[in-house]
N, C-alpha and C positions, 0 to 999 in steps of 0.2 A: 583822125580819130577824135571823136566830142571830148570836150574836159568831165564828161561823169564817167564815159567809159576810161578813160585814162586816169581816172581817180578810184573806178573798181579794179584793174589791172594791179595799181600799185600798193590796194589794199589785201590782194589777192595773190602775192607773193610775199613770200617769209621775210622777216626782217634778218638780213646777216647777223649771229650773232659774234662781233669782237672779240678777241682775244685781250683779258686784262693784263696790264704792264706788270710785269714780276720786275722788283732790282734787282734779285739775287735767284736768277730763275735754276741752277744745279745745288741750291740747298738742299744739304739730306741725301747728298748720293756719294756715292766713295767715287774718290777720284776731283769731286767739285774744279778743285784747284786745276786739275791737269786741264779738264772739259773747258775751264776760260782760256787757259794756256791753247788750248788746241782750237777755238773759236775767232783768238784775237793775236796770237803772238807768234805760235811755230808753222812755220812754213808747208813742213811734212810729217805726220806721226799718225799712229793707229792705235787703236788699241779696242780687244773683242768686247760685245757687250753679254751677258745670258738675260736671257727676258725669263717673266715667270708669263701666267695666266692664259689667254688663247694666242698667244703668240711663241707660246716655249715652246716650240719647236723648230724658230726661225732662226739659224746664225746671223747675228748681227756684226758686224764690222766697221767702226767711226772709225772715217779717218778725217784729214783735216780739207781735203782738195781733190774735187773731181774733175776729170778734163771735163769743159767749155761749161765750167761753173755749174755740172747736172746736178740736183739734189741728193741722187742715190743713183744705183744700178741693180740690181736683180744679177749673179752671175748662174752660170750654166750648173753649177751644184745649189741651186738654192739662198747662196748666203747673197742676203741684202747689206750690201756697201752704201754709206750713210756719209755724206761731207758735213762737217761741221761749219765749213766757210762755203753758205751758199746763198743764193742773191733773194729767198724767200724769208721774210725776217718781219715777225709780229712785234707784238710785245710782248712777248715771252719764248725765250730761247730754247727753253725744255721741251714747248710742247711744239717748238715749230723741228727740234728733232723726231720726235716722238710723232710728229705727222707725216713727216716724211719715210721712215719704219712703217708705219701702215701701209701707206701709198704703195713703196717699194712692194712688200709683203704679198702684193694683187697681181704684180706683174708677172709674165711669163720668164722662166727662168731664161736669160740673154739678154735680156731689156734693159735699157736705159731708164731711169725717168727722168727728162728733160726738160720737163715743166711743172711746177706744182705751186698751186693757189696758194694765198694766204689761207691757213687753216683759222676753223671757226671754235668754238669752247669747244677741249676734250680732252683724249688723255694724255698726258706726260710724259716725259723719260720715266719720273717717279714713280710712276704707275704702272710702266711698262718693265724696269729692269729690276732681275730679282734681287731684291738687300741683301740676300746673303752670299752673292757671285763673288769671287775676286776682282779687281780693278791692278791690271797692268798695259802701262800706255810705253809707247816704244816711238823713238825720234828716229825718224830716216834721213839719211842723206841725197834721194831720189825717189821718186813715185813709182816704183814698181809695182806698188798693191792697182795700179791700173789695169792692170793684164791680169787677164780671167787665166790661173792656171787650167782650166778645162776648156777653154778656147782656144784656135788654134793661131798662130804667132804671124804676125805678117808687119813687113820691112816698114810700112807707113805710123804702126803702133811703136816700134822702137827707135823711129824717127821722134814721131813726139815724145816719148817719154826720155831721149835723150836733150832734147829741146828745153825742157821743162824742168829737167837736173839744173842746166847750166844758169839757170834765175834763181836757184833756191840761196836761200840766208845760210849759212853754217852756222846749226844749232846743233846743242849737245843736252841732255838733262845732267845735273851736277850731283854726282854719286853721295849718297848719306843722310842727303835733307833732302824734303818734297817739294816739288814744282818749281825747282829753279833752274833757270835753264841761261845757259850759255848761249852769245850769238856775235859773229864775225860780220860786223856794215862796215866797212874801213880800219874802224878800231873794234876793240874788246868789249863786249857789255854782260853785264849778268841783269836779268831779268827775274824779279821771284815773285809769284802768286802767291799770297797771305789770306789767310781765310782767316784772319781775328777780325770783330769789330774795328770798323776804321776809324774809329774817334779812338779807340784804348788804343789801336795801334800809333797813331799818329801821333801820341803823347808820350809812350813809350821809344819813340826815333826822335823827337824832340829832346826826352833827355837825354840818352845818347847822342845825339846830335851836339848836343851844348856841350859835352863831356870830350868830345871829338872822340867819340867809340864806334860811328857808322862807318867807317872807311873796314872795308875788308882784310885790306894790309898796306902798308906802306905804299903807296904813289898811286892808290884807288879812291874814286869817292863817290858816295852819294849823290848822285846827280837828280833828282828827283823822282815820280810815283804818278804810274797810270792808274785810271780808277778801270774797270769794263767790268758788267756783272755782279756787281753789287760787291765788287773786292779793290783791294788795293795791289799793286804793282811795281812795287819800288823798285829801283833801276839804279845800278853801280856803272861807273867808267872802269875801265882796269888796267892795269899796268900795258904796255904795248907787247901783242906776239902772246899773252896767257893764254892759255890751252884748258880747254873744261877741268881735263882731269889732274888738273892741279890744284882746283878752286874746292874741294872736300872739306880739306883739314880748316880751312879760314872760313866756311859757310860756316860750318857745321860753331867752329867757335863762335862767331857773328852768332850764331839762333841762342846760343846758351847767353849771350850778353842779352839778347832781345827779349828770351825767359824771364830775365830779372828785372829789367828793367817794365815787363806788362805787369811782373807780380809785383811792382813798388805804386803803393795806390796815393802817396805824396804828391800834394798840390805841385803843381807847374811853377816851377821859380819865373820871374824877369826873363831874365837870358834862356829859357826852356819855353818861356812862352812866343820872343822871337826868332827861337830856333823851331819851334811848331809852324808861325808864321809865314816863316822862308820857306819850309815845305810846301806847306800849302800853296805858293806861290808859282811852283812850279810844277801844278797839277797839270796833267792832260787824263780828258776823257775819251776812254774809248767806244763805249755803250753802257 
């Protein structure tokens, strides 16, 4: 091919348009908190979507993991099953859900979809799920939501999904306070999504920090704070053998100290400012 026709060819196709980098791409949706939780942290969980506009008629279902990393599935009633942890990933979180819900949306009800492009500008979770739905997100201890209750059951699917139990993390959500969730790696950890500004927050654990008020309770502590999504992630060690539903009555204290300490708008002392410091130090980023 000449260099002028290979320069009308490439004049003569569209230009892809990108998707812009969102930090905080599930601002403005109830639930924000959990959706990072379910993106970057828990292993298994679900939770319904209602869409409004030409899509409210479709059940949605996020969950967090589909076998062999599919984007979504299409089941034999209709409802489009959506992973939150899948290998198609822009610069923006929302809408690479929110493209995947269309795709799904097209397919015949039984279908996988096993492949999906990087999406180009369009519309969003935000655009797609109605504001006024309820948000409730549920943690499993196994992938069951793999099995199509209207398909029929066979020994190879309860093969894997028995396969796929035995890797999961032992995570729990901690009854009282939102998005923090329990998780069994060796030891005890509690993980919590904070939807505050990360500079007021990170000033507000600073002073606590300096005051030695971050530990949850006796022989727990702060071990530091994953950033993913444009949120923060603070991270406790905890006593050996703690059990989620013990961890209530100390969150729940822990957020009323963290209350007062965001409403005290007092300059950073010395010692609040290298307890800020040490924080920071022990950042990991997740996206």
């Amino acid at each position: 091919m000449g260099k002028k026709n290979r320069k009308k060819d490439a004049a003569a196709k569209p230009k892809r348009q990108e998707v812009p980098f969102v930090e905080r791409p599930f601002e403005g949706l109830k639930g924000e908190a959990d959706l990072v939780a379910m993106r970057e942290l828990l292993p298994s969980a679900s939770a319904p979507l209602t869409l409004t506009g030409e899509l409210a008629d479709v059940p949605v279902l996020l969950v967090t993991l589909l076998p062999e990393m599919w984007p979504a599935i299409r089941r034999e009633d209709g409802t489009v099953v959506v992973a939150m942890q899948a290998s198609t990933r822009s610069g923006d979180a929302s809408r690479d859900v929110a493209h995947a819900i269309e795709a799904a949306a097209k397919l015949e009800p039984g279908t996988p979809l096993r492949h999906l492009e990087l999406p180009e500008v369009g519309a969003r979770l935000q655009d797609l799920v109605d504001p006024k739905a309820d948000w409730e997100l549920t943690v499993h201890g196994d992938f069951h939501y793999w099995a199509d209750p209207a398909a029929e059951k066979s020994a190879e699917l309860d093969q894997a999904l028995e396969q796929a139990a035995e890797h999961i993390v032992p995570s729990k959500a901690v009854e009282g306070v939102s998005a923090a969730y329990w998780c069994r790696m060796g030891k005890e950890y509690l993980r919590w999504v904070r939807t505050e500004d990360e500079y007021e927050l990170l000033d507000a654990l600073a002073k606590l920090h300096a005051a030695d008020e971050t530990p949850l309770e006796d022989g727990t502590r702060l071990i530091g704070f994953f950033r993913s999504c444009g949120l923060m992630v603070p991270v406790w060690e905890l006593n050996a053998g703690t059990e989620a539903d013990e961890l209530a009555g100390v969150a729940k204290k822990f957020e009323d100290r963290l209350a007062k300490a965001l409403a005290d708008d007092a300059s950073l002392t010395p010692e609040q400012r290298r307890a800020r410091s040490g924080l920071i130090s022990r950042e990991v980023t997740l996206r």
